[in-house]
N, C-alpha and C positions, 0 to 999 in steps of 0.2 A: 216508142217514139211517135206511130202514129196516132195513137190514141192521146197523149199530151197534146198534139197537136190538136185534135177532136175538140178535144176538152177545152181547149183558147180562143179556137174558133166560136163556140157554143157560148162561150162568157163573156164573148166581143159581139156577140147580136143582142141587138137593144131595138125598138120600134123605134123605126122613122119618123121625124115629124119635120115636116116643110118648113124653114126657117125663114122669119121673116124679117129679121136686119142682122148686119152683118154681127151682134153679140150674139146671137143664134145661130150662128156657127164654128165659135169655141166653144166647145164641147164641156166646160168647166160648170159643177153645179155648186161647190163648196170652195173655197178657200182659207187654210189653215196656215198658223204665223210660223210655220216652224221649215216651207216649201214645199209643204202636202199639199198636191192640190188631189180634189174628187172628182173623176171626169168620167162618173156613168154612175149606176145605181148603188152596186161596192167596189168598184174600181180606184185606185189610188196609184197618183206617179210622183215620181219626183226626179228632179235635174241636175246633175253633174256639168261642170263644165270643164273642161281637160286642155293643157295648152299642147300645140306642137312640141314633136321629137326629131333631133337631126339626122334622121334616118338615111337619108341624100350623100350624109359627108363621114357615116361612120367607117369603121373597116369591116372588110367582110366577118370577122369575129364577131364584132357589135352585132352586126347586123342580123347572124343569126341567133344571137342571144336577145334581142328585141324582138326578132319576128315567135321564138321560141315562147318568150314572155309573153305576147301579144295574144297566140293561140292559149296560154292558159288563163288569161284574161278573160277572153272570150268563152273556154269552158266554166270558168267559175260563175255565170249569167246561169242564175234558174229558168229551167225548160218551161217553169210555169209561170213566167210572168214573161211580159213585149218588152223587147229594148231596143232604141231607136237612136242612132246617130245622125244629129244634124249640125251640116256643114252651116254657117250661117255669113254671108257676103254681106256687110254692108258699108256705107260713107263712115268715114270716122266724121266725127263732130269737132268741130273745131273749138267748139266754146270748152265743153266734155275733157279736151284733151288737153287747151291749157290750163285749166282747172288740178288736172289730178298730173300730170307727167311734169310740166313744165316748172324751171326752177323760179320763187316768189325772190322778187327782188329786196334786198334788205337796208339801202341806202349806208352802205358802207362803200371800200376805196373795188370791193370783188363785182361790184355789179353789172362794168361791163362786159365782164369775163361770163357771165349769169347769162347778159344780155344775147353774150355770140353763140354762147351754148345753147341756148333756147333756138336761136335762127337756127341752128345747123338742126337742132329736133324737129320744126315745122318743115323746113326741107325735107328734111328725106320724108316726114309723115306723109305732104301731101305731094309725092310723088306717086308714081305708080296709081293717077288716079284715085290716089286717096283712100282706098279699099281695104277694108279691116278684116278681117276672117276670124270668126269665135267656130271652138267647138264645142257642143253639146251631147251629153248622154240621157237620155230621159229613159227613166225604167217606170212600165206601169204595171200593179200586180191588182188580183181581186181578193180583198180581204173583206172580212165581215165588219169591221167596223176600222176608226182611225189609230184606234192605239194597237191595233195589231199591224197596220199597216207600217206604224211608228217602229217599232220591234225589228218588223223587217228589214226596211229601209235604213236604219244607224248598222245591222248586223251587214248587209249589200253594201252600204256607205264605205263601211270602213276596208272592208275587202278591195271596192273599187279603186278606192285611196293609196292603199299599199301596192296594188297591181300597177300602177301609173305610175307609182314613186320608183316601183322598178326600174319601169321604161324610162326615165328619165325625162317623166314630163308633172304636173304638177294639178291633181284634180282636188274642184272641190264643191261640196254641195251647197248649190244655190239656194238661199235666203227669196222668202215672197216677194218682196220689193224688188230682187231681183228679176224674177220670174217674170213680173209683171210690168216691168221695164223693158225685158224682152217683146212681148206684145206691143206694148205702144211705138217701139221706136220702128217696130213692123207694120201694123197699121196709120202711124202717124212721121211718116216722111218727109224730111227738113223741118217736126216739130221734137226734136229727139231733148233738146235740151227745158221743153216746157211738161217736163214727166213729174207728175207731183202723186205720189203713192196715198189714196184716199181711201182702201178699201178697208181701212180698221178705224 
């Protein structure tokens, strides 16, 4: 164990170099259409996004049949590659959410029925301050080139997928535009709906 450890450490030192705007501090040197990114010399990651489980309201059976799943979840993560959960807070978008949740009205006799249903959705949305919570898995492993990273990653993917399907929550691996959605609506706050994916 401690020598894997040796070993990740050693393939996670890269030379320094002083960044001098804030793109020089994501760490990305490559971007691939498939959600590879390359984030060092053979370094390769890619993003899961996994919804909540009602862990709060199960019975104690549930509960230790999810926490039971959850540890072998956790064992099935290769010792040699980083995995990294991030909790991610932020505004929901208003424009964002009537767009994709909210029902389009269809100038039939049902639309006011559309109309109320929709008020009762911006209610409760932007209650509670309005605060959306995503969760994220990002695995990053070192492989010698992208199709071996590719290999790895659909072989992890689907393992990941199945372990969450378990739990009773719902993972799935994130597309580039994705990914790279996630950056801008990070670096570019109250500009979340002007995200136009240019890098291809």
């Amino acid at each position: 164990m401690i020598k894997t450890l040796t070993n990740l450490f050693k393939q996670d030192k890269e030379k320094f170099v002083v960044p001098k705007g804030v793109q020089d501090v994501i760490p990305i040197t490559a971007i691939y259409d498939d959600g590879i990114f390359q984030v060092g010399k053979d370094k390769f990651s890619k993003t899961f996004k996994f919804s909540d489980i009602n862990y709060a309201v199960a019975s104690r059976e549930d509960k230790e049949t999810m926490f039971l799943e959850y540890s072998e979840l956790l064992n099935s993560l290769d010792s040699g590659a980083t995995t990294k959960i991030t909790i991610n807070n932020r505004r929901l978008n208003r424009l964002d959410f009537e767009k994709t949740i909210l029902i389009p009205k269809t100038s039939d006799e049902l639309d006011e029925y559309r109309e109320e249903y929709n008020k009762i959705l911006l209610e409760k949305a932007t209650g509670a301050n309005a605060i959306v919570q995503d969760k994220y898995m990002t695995i990053s492993v070192n492989k010698k080139n992208v199709e071996d990273a590719r290999t790895y990653f659909s072989r992890v993917g689907a393992d990941l997928i199945a372990h969450f399907g378990r739990l009773g929550s719902k993972c799935v691996e994130l597309e580039t535009d994705e990914r790279l959605r996630i950056f801008h609506d990070f670096y570019r706050v109250g500009e979340e709906s002007t995200f136009v994916n240019s890098a291809f």
